[in-house]
KERO-428016 format. One record per residue (C-alpha): residue in one letter; x, y, z. Coordinates in steps of 0.05 Angstrom, whole numbers, plus 32768, in hexadecimal, padded with zeros to 4 digits. Layout:
BEGIN
code, X, Y, Z
a, X, Y, Z $
...
***
This chain:
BEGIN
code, X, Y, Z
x, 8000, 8000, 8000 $
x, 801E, 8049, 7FF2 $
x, 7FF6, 8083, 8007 $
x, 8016, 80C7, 7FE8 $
x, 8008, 80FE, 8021 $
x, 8007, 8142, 8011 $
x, 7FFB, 816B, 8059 $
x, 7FB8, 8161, 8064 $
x, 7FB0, 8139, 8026 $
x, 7FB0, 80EF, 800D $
x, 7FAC, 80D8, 7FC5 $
x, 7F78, 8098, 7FC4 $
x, 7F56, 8068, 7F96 $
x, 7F14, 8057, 7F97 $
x, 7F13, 8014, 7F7E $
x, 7EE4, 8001, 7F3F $
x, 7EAD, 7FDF, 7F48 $
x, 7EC4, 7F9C, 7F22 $
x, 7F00, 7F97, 7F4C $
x, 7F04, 7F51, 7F70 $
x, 7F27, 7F75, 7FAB $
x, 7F00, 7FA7, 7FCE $
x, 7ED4, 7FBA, 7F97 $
x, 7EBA, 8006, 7F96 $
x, 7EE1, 800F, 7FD5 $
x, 7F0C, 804B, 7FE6 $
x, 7F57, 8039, 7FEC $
x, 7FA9, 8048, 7FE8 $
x, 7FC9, 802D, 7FA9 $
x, 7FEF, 7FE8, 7FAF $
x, 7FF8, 7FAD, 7F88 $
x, 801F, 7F65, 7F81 $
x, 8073, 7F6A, 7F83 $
x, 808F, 7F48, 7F33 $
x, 80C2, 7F1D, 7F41 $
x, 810A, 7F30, 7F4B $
x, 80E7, 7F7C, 7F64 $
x, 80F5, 7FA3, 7FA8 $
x, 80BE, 7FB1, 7FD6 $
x, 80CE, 7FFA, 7FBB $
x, 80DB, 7FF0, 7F7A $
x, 8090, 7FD1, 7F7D $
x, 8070, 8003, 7F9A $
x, 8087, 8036, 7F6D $
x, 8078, 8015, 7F32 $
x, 8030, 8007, 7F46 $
x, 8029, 8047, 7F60 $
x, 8038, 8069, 7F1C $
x, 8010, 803E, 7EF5 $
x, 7FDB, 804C, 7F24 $
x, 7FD8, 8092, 7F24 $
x, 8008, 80A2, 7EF8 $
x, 803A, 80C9, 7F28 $
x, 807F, 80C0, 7F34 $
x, 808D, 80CA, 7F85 $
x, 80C5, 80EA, 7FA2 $
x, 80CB, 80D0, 7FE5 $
x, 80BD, 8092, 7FF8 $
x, 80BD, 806E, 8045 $
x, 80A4, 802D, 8061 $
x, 8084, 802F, 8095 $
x, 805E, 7FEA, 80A7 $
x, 8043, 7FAF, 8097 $
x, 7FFD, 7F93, 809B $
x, 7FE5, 7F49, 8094 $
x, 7FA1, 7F2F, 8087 $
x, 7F98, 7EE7, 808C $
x, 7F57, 7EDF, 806B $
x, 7F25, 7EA1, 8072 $
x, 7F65, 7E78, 8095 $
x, 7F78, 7E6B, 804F $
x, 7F95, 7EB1, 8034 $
x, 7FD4, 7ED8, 804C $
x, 7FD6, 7F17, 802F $
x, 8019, 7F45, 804A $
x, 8012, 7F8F, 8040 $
x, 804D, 7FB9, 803C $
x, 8040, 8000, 804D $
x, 805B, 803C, 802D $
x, 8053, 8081, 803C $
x, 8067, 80BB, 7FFE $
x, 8074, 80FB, 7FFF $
x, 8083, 8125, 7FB8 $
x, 8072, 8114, 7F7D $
x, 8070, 8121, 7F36 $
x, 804B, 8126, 7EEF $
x, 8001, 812F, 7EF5 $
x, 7FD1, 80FE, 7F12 $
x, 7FA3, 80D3, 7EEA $
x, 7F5B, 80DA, 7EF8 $
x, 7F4B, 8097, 7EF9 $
x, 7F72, 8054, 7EEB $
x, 7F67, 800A, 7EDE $
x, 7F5F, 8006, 7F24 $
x, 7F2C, 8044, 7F25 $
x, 7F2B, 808B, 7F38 $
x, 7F5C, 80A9, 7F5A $
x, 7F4D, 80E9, 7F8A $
x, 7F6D, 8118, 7FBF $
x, 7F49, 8112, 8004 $
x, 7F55, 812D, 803F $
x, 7F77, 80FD, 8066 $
x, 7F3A, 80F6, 80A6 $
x, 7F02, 80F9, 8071 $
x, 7F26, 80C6, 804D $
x, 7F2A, 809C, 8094 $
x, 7EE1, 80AC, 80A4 $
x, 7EC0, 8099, 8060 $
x, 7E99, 8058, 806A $
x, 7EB5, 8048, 8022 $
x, 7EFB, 8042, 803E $
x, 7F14, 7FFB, 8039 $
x, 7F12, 7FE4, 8082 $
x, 7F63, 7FD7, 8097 $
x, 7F76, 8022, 807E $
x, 7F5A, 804A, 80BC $
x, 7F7A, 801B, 80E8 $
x, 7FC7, 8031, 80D2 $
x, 7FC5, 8063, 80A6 $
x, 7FCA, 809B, 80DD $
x, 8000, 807D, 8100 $
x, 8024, 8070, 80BF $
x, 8021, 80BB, 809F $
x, 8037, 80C9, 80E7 $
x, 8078, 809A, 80E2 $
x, 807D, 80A0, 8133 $
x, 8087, 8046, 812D $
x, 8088, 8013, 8105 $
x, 8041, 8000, 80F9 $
x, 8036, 7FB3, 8100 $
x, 7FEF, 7F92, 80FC $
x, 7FD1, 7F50, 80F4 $
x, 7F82, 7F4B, 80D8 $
x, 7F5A, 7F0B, 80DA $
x, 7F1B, 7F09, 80A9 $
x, 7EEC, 7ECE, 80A1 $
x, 7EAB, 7ED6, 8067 $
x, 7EC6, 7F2D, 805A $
x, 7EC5, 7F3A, 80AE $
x, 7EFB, 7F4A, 80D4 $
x, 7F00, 7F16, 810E $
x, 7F3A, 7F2B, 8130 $
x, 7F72, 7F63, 8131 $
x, 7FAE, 7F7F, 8154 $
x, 7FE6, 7FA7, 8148 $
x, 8024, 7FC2, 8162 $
x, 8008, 8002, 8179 $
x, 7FFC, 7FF2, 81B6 $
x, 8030, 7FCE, 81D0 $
x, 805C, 8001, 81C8 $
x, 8029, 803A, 81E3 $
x, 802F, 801C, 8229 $
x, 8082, 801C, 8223 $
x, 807B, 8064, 821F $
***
């Protein structure tokens, strides 16, 4: 996942309708690593053909894994950009890609459901975010991350 941040800004996607993944759903921009490619090298290349941007800056700054129906693993690497340039499609193979402020974005019900529970920490780069979801028939079962651990070491 890379989520380009621009002060009170986030560039998102909001997901066609014929998508298999989180159809019409509101989301970063993301996609499987080729073999032989970096976890940056990835995320810059789907990120571009995306939205068709080129980012500056580039951080990681967590990882998220769903393990879906006990039979899925899906790892999520987590990127946060700043900069950027060339001028932003409007909308994508993927669908339509928008500038929301980052707590609408977080509030919309359209939001696909793991964003809102990183995505400030992440843009915030205070730790590495960690989390683990469990889903069973599209619900989250179970979740836990990192975040609070290391709140009560403070």
């Amino acid at each position: 996942m890379i989520f380009l941040v621009d002060g009170d800004r986030v560039l998102t996607l909001k997901r066609n309708d014929d998508k298999k993944i989180y159809p019409g759903k509101i989301s970063g921009f993301g996609g499987k690593v080729e073999p032989g490619e970096s976890l940056e090298a990835s995320a810059r290349r789907e990120f571009l053909e995306e939205t068709g941007l080129t980012i500056d800056k580039m951080e990681l700054r967590g990882t998220m894994i769903r393990i879906i129906d006990d039979s899925y693993i899906n790892e999520m690497y987590i990127f946060v950009a700043s900069g950027f340039s060339g001028e932003p499609l409007e909308t994508s193979d993927e669908g339509t890609v928008e500038w929301r402020i980052v707590q609408d974005f977080l509030n919309n019900p359209d939001t696909v459901d793991h964003i809102p529970l990183y995505l400030e920490q992440v843009i915030a780069g205070d730790d590495f975010f960690c989390g683990v979801s469990e889903y069973s028939d599209g619900k989250r079962t179970s979740y836990t991350d990192t975040k609070s651990y290391f709140d009560d070491r403070r």
